[in-house]
C-alpha positions, 0 to 999 in steps of 0.5 A, spaced: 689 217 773 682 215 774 681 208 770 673 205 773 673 197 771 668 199 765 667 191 765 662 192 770 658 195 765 654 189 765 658 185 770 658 178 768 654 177 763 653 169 764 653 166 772 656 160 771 659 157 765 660 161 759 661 154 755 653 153 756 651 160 753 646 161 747 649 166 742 644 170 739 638 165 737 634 167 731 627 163 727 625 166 721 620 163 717 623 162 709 624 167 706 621 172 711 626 179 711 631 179 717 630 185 720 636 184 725 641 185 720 640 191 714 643 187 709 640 181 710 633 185 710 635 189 704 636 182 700 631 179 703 626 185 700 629 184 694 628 177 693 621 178 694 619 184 690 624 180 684 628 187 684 634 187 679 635 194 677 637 200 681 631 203 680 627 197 682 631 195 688 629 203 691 622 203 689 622 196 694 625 198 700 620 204 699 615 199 697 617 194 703 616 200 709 610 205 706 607 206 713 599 207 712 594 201 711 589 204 709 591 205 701 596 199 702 597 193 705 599 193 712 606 192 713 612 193 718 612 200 720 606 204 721 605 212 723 604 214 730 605 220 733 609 221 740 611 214 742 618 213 738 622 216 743 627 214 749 631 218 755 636 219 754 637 219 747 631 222 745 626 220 738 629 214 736 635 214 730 636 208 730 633 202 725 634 196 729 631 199 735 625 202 730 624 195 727 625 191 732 622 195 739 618 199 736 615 199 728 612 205 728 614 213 728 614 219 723 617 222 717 624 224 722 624 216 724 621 212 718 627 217 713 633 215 717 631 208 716 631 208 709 638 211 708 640 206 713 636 201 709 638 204 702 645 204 704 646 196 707 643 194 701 649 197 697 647 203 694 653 208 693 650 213 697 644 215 701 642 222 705 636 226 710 632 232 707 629 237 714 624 240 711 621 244 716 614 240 717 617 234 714 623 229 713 624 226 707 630 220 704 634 221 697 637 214 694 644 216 689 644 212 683 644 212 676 649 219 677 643 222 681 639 222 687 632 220 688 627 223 693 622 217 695 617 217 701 614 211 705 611 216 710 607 220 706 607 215 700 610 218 694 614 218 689 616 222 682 617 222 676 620 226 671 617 228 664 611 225 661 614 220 656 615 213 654 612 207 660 613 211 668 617 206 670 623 207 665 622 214 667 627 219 672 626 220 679 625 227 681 630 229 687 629 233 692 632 239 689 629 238 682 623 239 686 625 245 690 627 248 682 620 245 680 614 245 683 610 242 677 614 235 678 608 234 685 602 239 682 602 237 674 600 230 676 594 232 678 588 230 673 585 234 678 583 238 685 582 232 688 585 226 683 591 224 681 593 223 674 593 215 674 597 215 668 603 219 671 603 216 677 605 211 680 600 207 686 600 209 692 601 217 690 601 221 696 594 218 698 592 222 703 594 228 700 590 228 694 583 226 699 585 232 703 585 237 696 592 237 699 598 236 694 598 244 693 601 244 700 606 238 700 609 241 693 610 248 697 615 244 702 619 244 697 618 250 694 620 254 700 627 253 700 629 257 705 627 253 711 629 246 707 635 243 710 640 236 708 644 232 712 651 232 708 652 227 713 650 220 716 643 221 719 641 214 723 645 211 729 647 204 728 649 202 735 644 197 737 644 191 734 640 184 736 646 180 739 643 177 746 646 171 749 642 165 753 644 163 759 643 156 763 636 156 766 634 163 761 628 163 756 625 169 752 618 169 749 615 174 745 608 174 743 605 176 738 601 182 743 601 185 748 601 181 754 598 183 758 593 186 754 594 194 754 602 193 757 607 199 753 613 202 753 612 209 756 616 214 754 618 220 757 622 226 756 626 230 762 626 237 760 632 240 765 627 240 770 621 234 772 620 229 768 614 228 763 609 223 759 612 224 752 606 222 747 601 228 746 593 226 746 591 229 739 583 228 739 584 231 732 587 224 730 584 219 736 590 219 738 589 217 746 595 214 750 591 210 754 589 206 747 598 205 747 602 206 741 597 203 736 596 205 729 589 209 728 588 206 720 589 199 721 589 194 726 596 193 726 599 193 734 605 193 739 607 187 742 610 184 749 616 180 751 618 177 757 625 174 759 626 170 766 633 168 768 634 163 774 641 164 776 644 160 780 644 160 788 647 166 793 654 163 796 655 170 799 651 176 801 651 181 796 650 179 788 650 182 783 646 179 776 646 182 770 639 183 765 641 185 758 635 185 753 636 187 746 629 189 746 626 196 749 625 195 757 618 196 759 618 195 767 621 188 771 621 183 777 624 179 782 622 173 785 624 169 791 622 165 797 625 168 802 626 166 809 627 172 814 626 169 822 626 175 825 626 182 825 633 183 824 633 180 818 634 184 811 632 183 804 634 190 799 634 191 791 637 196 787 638 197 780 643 200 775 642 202 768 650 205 768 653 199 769 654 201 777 656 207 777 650 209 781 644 204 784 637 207 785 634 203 791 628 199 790 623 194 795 627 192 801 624 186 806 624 187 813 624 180 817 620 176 819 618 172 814 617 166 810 615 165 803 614 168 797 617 175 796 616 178 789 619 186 789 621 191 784 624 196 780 624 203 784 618 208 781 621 214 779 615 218 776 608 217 777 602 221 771 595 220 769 597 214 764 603 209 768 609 211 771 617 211 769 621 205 773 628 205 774 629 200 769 624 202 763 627 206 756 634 201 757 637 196 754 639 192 760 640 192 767 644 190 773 640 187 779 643 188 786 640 183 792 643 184 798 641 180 805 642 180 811 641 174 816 636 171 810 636 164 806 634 165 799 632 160 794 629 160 787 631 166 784 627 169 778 629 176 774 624 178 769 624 183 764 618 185 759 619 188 753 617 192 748 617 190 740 614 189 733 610 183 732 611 183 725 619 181 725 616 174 728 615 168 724 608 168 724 605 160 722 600 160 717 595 154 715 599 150 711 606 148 711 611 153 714 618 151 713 623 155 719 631 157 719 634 157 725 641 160 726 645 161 732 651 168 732 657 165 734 659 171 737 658 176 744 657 183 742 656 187 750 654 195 749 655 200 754 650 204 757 654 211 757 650 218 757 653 224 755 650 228 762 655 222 766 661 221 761 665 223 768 663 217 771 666 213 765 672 217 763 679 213 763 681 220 762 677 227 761 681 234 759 680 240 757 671 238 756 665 239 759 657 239 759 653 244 756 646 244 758 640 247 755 634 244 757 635 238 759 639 237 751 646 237 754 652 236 750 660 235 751 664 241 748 671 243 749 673 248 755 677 254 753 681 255 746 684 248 747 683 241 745 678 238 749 679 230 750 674 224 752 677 217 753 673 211 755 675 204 757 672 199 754 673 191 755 668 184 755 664 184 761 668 177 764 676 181 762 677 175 757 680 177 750 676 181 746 676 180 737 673 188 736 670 194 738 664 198 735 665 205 736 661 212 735 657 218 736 654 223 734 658 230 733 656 236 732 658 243 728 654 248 731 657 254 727 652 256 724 646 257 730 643 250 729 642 244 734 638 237 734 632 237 738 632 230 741 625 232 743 622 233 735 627 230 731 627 237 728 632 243 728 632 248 735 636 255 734 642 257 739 648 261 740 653 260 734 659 257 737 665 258 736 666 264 733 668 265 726 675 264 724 676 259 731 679 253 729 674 247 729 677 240 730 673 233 731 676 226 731 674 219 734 681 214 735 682 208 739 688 205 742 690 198 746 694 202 752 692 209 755 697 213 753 697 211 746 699 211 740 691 213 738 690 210 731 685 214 729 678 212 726 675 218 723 676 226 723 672 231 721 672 235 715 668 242 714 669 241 707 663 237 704 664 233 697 657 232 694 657 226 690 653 229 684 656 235 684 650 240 686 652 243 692 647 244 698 648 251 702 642 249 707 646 245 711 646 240 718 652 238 719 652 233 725 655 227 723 653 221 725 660 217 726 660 209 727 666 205 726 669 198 728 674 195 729 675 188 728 682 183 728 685 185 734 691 181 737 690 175 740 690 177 747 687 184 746 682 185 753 682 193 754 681 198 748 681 205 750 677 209 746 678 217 744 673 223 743 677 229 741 673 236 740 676 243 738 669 248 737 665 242 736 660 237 740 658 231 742 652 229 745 651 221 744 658 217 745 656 208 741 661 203 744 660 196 744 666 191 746 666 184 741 669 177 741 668 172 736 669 164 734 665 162 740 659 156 740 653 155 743 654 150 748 647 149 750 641 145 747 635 150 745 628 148 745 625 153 740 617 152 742 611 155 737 605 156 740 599 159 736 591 158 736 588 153 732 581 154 729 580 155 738 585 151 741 593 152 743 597 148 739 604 148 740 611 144 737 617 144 740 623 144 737 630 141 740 637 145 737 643 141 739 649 144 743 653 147 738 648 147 732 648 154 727 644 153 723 637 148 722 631 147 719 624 145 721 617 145 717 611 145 722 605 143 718 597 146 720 591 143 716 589 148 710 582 149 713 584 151 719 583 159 722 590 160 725 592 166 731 599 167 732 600 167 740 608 166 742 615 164 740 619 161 746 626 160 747 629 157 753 636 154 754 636 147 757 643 146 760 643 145 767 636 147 767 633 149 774 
């Protein structure tokens, strides 16, 4: 039996005393949503728009994400082709990750985050529609679901009678069964019936003489496909930690000006530039993934750790972010005396299952060295480092007949400016809260899962360019187990598990490339058993508490059962409350004709404080000179607030907001 020391995934996520560390810092302005956690997002979009009802609450989350500035005023997500995408996974599922990293993608982006937004808010239900050419979300209230569409800005009501906000909601299906429901609110070719509508009523398409072809999205119902199943993935969260000697700043810009994360796509063969120029739509990657109809843009962060002096000759830091990694550098002053002397850097986004070597130092030397992770693929608009499109990373520096000092980790990021408390002229009152807990997630690839496994039997990797998923082996069960425990072995308090499985009975795949459905060979054939679960368990060999089993037969909550279906659920569970003392979970995968081609882990422990000072610095320009104000949260402290006070007449530009931990400051 093979059990790798998971742990290594993000090796000692502090250098140094764990008392010292800040849990999870966050500002936001008051009353500004939060959007590192759904719920608190949802509530903070109802309290805005003063939401009581059903109806009103869907109508604000719609409202809330309507992505085109050129109708309405510009707000959290905009719409952007080619940009949302990250290896190994593919188009970005994940909402934390497009509010935070990103704030900017397509209808197959922007509907997922509404079911999942639909959902924390305490809808009962919320589902996916693929319409061949357009992604739609569908709220269930009221005994029904309702279709509303932030990407092409639309909703529908039913019937012409009495006010249009007590009227129905128009469903997918309603649609499907009755065009008219889009095209009878025409007053004519190119104007929509004000009276009917609602504001903003697919604006571009009324422009474009265009409503015609939306409603026949609908209405050509064999290509319209509904997800039974969740459809977003919720395995990352905000959750980050502090140490002695770290700080992080974001900015409201790129800084510098013209930085981006760079995606590309592996096809099975040679890596890519995933973002296709579209000279159509003045779509240029060179310009970066900035909106085309307003002047919404992306922004830059910059986290810097300066860990405590090497004591041996090989050390191993980790950099975990929360936010989407750009590129990285190490910095030093380095005293190599002669030529035998050696400085070499390697990296690690698999926890150390495997290192890509980067710069290395040949002596002599004296002074400052500043090196970097290996670039792995070069194109016309950037490159692909070894350490971009993750979410953490270990450096190893190892040295041989060298002194160092003054050590400098720094990672750039990717975010959305718009999830900042941005300061305003005027008074600006602050909340400040601190998480009280640490939260580590493990970068597993489903093409790597060996590496990891604790156990692996009866499975195997399918590949299909470059789209690879695990299936069983043979008519048997096949079965995948992971370790999973704290980076430092302490005691853990739960686990957050999942994937995304995949029936594939009927001939259809995810394309991780479109966010869309690709044809292949049905498997397994019909009449072969089909089985999938995820369970866990304190000890390897049992007993496996199970979390979730697949079951084929669909339930629909309004009664009206969909034959167009794509059944690849995506599973996310926790496990909270364990046994005191708990400090290794194992996690189950097991799979009988079916998929699985994301594996989600995440080991928690809670009940812990902050034990270092914080100083929370915002800087911004004032009618054209820097300001700042420095506020000091106390070791311990949860929650604060603040107000910083701007002359009414003075013209203000966000600039940056910077926390840094003081304790044994260097």
């Amino acid at each position: 039996m093979r059990r790798p020391i998971i742990a290594a995934l993000l090796l000692a996520c502090s250098i140094g005393s764990t008392e010292a560390q800040v849990y999870s810092p966050r500002v936001l302005k008051k009353g500004q949503p939060d959007t590192s956690n759904l719920s608190a997002l949802a509530q903070g979009i109802f309290t805005q728009s003063d939401a009581r009802t059903a109806r009103q609450k869907a109508e604000a989350i719609w409202r809330f994400f309507l992505t085109d500035g050129r109708f309405v005023k510009p707000g959290m997500i905009y719409h952007i082709a080619g940009w949302a995408y990250e290896e190994p996974t593919g188009e970005v599922l994940d909402p934390v990750k497009l509010l935070n990293s990103y704030g900017f993608g397509l209808c197959y982006h922007i509907a997922p985050l509404l079911e999942s937004v639909f959902k924390a808010s305490g809808f009962a239900d919320a589902r996916v529609w693929f319409l061949t050419g357009h992604t739609v979300a569908e709220v269930f209230y009221d005994g029904g679901y309702h279709y509303f569409d932030s990407d092409m800005m639309g909703y529908n009501s039913i019937g012409m009678a009495g006010p249009l906000k007590g009227r129905p909601v128009a469903s997918v299906h309603q649609i499907e069964l009755d065009g008219s429901i889009i095209t009878g609110k025409l007053a004519g070719p190119k104007q929509a019936d004000l009276a009917n509508v609602d504001s903003p009523w697919y604006p571009a398409d009324v422009r474009a003489h265009a409503i015609g072809d939306l409603a026949s999205l609908f209405t050509t119902t064999n290509d319209n496909w509904v997800y039974p199943f969740q459809r977003y993935e919720a395995g990352h969260t905000m959750d980050f930690v502090l140490r002695p000697g770290e700080r992080l700043v974001r900015y409201f810009h790129a800084e510098p000006q013209g930085l981006y994360y760079l995606p590309y796509r592996f096809d099975g063969t040679s890596w890519r530039e995933f973002p296709q120029e579209i000279a159509e739509y003045k779509i240029r990657t060179a310009d970066g993934p900035g909106s085309q109809k307003d002047p919404r843009r992306w922004a830059t962060g910059v986290q810097q750790y300066r860990p405590p002096a090497m004591t041996t000759n090989t050390e191993v830091y980790s950099m975990p972010c929360p936010y989407v990694i750009i590129d990285a550098s190490f910095q030093m002053n380095a005293s190599l005396r002669d030529a035998a002397a050696r400085v070499a850097i390697e990296t690690s986004t698999d926890g150390g299952h495997t290192w890509t070597e980067g710069a290395t130092l040949a002596g002599p030397h004296e002074g400052v060295w500043i090196a970097a992770p290996a670039v792995l693929t070069k194109s016309e608009h950037g490159s692909r480092n070894a350490v971009s499109g993750a979410y953490g990373y270990l450096v190893r520096i190892t040295r041989k007949g060298a002194e160092i000092q003054g050590l400098t980790l720094t990672t750039r990021f990717q975010l959305n400016p718009r999830t900042l408390p941005e300061l305003y002229a005027g008074e600006n009152e602050m909340d400040y809260w601190s998480s009280g807990a640490g939260r580590w997630e493990l970068p597993i690839s489903v093409p790597d899962i060996k590496r990891f496994a604790a156990r692996m039997e009866n499975s195997g990797l399918v590949d299909s360019g470059g789209q690879s998923y695990i299936g069983n082996l043979g008519a048997g069960r096949g079965e995948i187990v992971l370790a999973l425990e704290a980076p430092d072995g302490g005691d853990v308090n739960g686990f957050d598990v999942g994937g995304r499985f995949l029936d594939l009975r009927d001939g259809l795949a995810p394309d991780k490339f479109t966010a869309e459905v690709r044809k292949i060979t049905p498997w397994p054939a019909a009449g072969e058993p089909q089985a999938a679960s995820l369970a866990w368990s304190a000890s390897i060999e049992g007993p496996y508490r199970t979390l979730w089993a697949y079951d084929p037969r669909l339930k629909w909550r309004d009664n009206q059962p969909i034959d167009r279906t794509l059944r690849w659920p995506q599973v996310d569970r926790q496990v909270r409350n364990l046994a005191h003392g708990t400090r290794r979970g194992y996690i189950r995968y097991q799979l009988q004709g079916m998929g699985l081609d994301t594996v989600r882990l995440a080991a928690v422990r809670s009940g812990l404080q902050s034990g270092s000072p914080l100083q929370i610095t915002h800087v911004w320009n004032e009618n054209g000179k820097r300001r700042e104000r420095a506020e000091l949260i106390r070791a311990g402290q949860v929650h604060s607030t603040y107000r910083i006070r701007i002359p009414l007449d003075a013209v203000v530009s966000n600039e940056a907001l910077i926390f840094e931990s003081l304790a044994d400051k260097r």
